[in-house]
C-alpha positions in Angstrom: 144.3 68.2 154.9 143.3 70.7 157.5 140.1 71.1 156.4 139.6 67.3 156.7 141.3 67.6 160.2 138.4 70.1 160.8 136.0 67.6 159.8 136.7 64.4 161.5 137.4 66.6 164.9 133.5 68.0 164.6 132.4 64.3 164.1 134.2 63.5 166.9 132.6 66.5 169.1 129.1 65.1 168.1 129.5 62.0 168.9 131.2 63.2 172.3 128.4 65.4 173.1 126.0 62.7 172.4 127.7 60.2 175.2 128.4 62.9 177.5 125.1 65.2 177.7 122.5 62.3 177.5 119.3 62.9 175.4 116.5 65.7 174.8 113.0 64.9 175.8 111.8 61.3 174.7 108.6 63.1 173.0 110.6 65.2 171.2 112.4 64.9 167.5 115.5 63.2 167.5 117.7 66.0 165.6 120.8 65.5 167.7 123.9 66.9 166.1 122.0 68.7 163.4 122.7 72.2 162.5 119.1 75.0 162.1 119.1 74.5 158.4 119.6 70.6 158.3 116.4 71.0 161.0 114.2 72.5 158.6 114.3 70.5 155.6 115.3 66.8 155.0 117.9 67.5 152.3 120.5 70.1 151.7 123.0 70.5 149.4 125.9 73.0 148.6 128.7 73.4 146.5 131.8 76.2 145.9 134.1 76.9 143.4 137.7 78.3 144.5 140.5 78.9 143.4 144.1 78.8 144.8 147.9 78.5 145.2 149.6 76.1 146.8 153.3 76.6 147.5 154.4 72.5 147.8 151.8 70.7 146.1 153.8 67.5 146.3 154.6 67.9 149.7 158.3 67.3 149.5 161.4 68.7 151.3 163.0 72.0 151.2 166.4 70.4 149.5 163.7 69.4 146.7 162.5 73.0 145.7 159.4 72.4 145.4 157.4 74.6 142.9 154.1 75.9 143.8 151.1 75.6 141.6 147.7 78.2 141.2 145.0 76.2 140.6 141.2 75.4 140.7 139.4 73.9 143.6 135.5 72.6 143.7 133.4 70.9 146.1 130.0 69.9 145.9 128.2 68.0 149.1 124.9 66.6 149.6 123.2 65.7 152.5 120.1 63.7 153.8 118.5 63.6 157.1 115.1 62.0 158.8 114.1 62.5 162.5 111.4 60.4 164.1 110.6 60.8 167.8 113.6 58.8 169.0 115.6 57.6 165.7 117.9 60.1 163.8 118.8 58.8 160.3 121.5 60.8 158.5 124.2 60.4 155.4 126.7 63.4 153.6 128.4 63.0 150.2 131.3 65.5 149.7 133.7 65.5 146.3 136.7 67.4 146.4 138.5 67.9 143.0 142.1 70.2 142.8 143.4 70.8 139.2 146.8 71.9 139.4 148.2 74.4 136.6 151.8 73.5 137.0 151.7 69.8 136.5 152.5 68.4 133.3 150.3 65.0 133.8 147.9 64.1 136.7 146.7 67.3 137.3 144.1 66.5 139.4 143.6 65.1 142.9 140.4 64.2 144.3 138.7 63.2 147.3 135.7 61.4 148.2 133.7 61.0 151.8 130.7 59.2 152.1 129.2 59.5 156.0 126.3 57.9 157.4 125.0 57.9 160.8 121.9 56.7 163.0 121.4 57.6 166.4 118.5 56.1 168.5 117.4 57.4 172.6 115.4 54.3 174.0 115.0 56.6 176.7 115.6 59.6 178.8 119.1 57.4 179.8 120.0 55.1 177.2 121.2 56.1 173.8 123.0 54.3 171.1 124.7 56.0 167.8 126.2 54.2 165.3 128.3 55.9 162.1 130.1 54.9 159.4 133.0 56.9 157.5 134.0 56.1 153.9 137.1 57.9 152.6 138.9 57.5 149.1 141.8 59.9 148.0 144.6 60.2 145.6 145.9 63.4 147.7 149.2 63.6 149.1 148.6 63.0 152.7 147.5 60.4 155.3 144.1 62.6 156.4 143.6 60.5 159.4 145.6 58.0 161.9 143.1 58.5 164.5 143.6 61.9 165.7 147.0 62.0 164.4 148.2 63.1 160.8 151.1 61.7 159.6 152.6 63.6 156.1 153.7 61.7 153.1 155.2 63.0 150.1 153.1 62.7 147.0 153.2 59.5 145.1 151.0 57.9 142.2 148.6 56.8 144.5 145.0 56.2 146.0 144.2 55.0 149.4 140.9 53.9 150.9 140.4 54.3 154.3 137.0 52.9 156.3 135.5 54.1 159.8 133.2 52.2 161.7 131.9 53.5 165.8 129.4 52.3 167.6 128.2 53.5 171.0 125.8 52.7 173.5 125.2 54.8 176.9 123.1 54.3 179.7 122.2 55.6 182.8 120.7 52.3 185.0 120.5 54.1 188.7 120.8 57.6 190.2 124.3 56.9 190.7 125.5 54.9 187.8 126.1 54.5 184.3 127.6 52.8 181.6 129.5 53.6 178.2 130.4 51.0 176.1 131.6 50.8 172.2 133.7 49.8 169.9 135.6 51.1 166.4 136.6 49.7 163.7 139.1 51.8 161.2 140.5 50.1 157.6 143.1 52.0 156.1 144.3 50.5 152.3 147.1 52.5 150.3 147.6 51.5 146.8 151.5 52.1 146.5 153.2 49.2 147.4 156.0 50.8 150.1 153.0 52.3 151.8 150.9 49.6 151.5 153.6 47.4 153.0 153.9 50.0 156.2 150.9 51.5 156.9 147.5 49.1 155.3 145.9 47.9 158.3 142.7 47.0 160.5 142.6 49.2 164.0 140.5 47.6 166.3 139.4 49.8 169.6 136.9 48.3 172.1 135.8 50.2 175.3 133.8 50.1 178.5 133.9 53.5 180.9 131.7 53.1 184.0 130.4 56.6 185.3 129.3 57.5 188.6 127.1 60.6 188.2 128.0 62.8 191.1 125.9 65.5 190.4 123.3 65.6 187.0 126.2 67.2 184.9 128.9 66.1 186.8 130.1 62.5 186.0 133.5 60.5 187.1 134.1 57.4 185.1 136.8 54.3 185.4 137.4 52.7 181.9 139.6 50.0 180.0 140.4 50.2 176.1 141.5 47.0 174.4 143.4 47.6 171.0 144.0 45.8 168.0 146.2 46.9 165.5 146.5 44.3 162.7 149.1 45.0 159.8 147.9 43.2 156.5 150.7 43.1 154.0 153.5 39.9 153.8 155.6 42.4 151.9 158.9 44.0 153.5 158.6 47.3 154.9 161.7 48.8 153.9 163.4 48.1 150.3 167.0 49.4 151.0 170.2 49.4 153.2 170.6 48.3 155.9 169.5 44.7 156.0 168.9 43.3 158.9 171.3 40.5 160.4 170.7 37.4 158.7 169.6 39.3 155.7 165.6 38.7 156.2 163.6 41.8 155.5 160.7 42.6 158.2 157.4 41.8 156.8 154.3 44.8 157.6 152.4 42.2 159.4 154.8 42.3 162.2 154.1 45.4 163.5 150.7 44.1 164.3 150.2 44.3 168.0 147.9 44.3 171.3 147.0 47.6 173.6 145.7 47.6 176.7 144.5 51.1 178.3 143.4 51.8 181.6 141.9 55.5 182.6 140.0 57.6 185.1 138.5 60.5 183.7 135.5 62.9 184.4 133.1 65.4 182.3 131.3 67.8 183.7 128.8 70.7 181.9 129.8 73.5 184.1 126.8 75.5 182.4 124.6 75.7 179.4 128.1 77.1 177.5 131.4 75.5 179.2 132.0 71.6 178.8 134.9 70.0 180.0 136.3 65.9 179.9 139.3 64.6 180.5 140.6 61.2 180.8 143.9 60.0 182.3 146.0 56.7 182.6 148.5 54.6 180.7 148.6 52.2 178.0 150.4 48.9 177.6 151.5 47.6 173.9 152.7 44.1 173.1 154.4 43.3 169.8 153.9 40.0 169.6 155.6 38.9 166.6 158.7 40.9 167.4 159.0 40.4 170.6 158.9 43.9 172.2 156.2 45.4 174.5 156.0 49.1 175.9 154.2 51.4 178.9 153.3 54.9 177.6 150.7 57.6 179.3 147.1 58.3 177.8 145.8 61.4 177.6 142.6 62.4 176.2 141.4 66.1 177.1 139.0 68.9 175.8 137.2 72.0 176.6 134.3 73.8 175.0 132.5 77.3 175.3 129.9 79.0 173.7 130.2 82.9 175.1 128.2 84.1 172.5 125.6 82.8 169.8 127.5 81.5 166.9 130.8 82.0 169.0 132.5 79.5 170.4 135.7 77.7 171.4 137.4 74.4 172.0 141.1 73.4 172.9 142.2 69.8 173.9 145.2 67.1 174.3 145.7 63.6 173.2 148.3 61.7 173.4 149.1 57.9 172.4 150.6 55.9 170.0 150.1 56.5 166.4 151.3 54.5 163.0 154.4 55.9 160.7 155.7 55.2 157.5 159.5 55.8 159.0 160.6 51.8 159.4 164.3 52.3 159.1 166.1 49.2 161.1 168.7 49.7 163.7 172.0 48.9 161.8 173.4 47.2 164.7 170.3 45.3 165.8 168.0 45.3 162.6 164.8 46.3 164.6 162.2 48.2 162.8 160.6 51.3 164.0 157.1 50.1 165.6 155.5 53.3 165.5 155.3 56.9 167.1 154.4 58.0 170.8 152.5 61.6 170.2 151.2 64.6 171.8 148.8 67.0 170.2 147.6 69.9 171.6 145.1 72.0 169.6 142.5 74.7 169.5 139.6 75.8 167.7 137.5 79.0 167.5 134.4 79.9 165.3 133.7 84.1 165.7 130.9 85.4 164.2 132.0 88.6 163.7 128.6 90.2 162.3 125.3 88.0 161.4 127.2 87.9 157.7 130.8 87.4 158.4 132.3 84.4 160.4 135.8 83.4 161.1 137.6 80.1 161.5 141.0 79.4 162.9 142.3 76.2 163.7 145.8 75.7 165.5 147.6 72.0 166.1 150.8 70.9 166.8 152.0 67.2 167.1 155.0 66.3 168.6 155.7 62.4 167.7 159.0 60.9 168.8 160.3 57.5 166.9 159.8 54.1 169.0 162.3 51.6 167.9 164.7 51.8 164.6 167.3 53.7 163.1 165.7 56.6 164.4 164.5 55.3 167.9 164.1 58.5 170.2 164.0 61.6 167.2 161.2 63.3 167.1 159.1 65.1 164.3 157.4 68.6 165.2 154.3 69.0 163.3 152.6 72.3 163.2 149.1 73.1 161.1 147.4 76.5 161.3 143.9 77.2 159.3 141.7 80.5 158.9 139.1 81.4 157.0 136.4 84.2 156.6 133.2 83.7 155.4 130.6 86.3 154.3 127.2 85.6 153.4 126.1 87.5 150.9 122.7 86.3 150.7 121.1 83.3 152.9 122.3 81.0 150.3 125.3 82.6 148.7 128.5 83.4 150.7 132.0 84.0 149.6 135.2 82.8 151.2 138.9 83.5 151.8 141.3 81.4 153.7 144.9 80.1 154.4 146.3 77.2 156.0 149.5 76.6 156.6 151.8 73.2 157.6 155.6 73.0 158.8 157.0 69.7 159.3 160.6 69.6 161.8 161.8 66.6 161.3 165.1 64.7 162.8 165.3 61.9 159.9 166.8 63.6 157.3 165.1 64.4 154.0 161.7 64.8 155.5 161.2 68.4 157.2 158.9 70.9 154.5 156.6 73.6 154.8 154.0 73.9 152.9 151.4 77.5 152.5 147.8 77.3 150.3 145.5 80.4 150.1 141.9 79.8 148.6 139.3 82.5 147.9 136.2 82.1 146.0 132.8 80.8 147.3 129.7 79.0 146.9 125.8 78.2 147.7 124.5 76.5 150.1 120.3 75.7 150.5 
């Protein structure tokens, strides 16, 4: 889950540093986001073998003793890339198959990400990238709501999950800019609870203007406008209590309408410290049930490279995310709508000799309950990742790291903690 986490946040510092730095030289390749090696070759491939032990494999509550597992992990990615003078074209595969020891059936869980991408500079100015992020999984966790996570406890299941941005930027004075783009995100769980709570289409749409105050300082106005549509007809919760008039709550009522409006800024402060930050609120209208809400919007990050191969990054967001918690208000039967979060996390990549590197990653998500049973009660979420990784040729390296998750819940039965240690390693060319 956290390596995952790791994933989607670098995809989303790409795409970032795409929008906010402009573009390279027009006469130059196109190899924006691409790392040395992916630069010298069109292809690369790597794969690793680890293995494990995970502490709560099913990811359920202390009061369930859960019983850890040793186990076998491996991971084989492929990747393709070709630069022209202005058009980037470029696509990963990555499998991820965990056999479990202590299971006595389904020992396995497996992942599958598919990501393409083209990005195109028409000019010095103007720039468009496009991507598109395929997920399948049987593992026990929701990997993405955006940029928040939201556990589940292991069922028989497989979800599907679909990400599609688009972005155009482009500089049309001195003064003035323009950033407009829009995001598509499918998400389709198999298990019928789930799939009556949380399968849905997110739509996101946005327009920033930016008035360049200096070369690499920019202040921008923008406006989001949000689409969340809920799919299923089923009910979202199967037990007591039942609403008055004893009518369940179908999923597609939680489908509703955002409005955001922000000021923000980014600024490259030098070659090595980048900084954005965007401020403002967001309105949300629940059509079908009535109910609409003002909440703050917060999106922030900062990045530095103090040394080569060394470098940092620590943000805050903070909207409204989807949960699985629906639990009706005895009195009133209202379902939960969904979660109001914070998240505040950091990153650091040390290379602490040309062979060994480490990794740490640090979040923690503090979600409190909008409407429900549990209207007000919050969940603390805390992830922590580290890893070292020593190359022990330019191809072959070998790998250790933990990560660690503690949910604090206040709806009972759901707080667990959670510990996985992997060492092993892999080639790369």
């Amino acid at each position: 889950m956290v390596a995952v986490k790791q994933f989607n946040m670098k995809k989303n510092i790409i795409t970032a540093g795409v929008l906010a730095a402009g573009v390279a030289s027009l006469y130059a390749e196109n190899v924006t986001g691409l790392t040395e090696m992916q630069q010298s070759k069109p292809w690369n491939v790597s794969g690793s073998v680890r293995g494990f032990y995970d502490s709560n494999p099913e990811i359920q509550s202390e009061d369930s003793n859960p019983e850890g597992s040793w186990g076998v992990s491996i991971t084989p990615t492929v990747g393709f890339n070709h630069s022209m003078e202005n058009t980037l074209f470029s696509a990963n595969l990555a499998y991820t198959a965990l056999w479990f020891a202590n299971r006595d059936d389904n020992q396995w869980d497996q992942q599958f990400v598919a990501n393409g991408r083209v990005n195109h500079k028409f000019n010095e100015h103007t720039s468009l990238n496009v991507e598109d992020t395929f997920i399948i999984s049987d593992m026990p966790a929701v990997t993405d709501v955006g940029n928040f996570t939201q556990p589940l406890q292991r069922s028989d299941n497989s979800y599907l999950q679909n990400t599609f941005p688009i972005d155009f930027m482009t500089k049309f004075s001195e003064r003035f800019g323009i950033n407009v783009g829009y995001k598509n995100t499918y998400y389709n769980y198999q298990d019928d609870v789930y799939a009556a709570q949380l399968n849905r289409v997110e739509n996101l749409a946005h327009i920033d203007l930016d008035y360049y105050l200096q070369e690499q300082i920019i202040l921008l106005v923008g406006y989001q406008f949000g689409l969340v549509d809920y799919l299923s007809d089923d009910d979202i919760f199967t037990g007591d209590p039942i609403p008055p008039g004893g009518l369940g709550t179908p999923g597609k009522d939680r489908s509703n309408l955002s409005h955001y409006f922000y000021v923000g800024g980014q600024a490259a402060l030098s070659t090595q410290l980048k900084a954005s930050l965007k401020l403002g609120a967001v309105y949300t209208d629940w059509y079908d049930l009535d109910q609409d809400d003002w909440s703050p919007y917060v999106d922030g990050n900062v990045s530095y490279t103090y040394l080569p191969g060394c470098y940092f990054r620590a943000g805050i967001t903070m909207s409204h995310n989807a949960t699985d918690v629906v639990s009706p208000d005895p009195a009133t039967g209202e379902v939960t709508l969904d979660q109001d979060s914070v998240i505040p996390y950091v990153a650091l990549t040390h290379a602490i000799t040309p062979r060994l590197t480490l990794n740490l990653l640090g979040q923690i998500q503090f979600s409190m309950y909008d409407g429900g049973e549990f209207d007000g009660d919050v969940d603390h979420y805390y992830t922590f990742g580290a890893s070292l990784k020593y190359l022990l040729t330019k191809h072959v390296f070998s790998e250790v790291s933990y990560n660690y998750d503690f949910l604090s819940s206040d709806v009972p039965g759901r707080e667990f903690d959670r510990n996985r240690i992997f060492f092993g390693g892999g080639v790369t060319y």
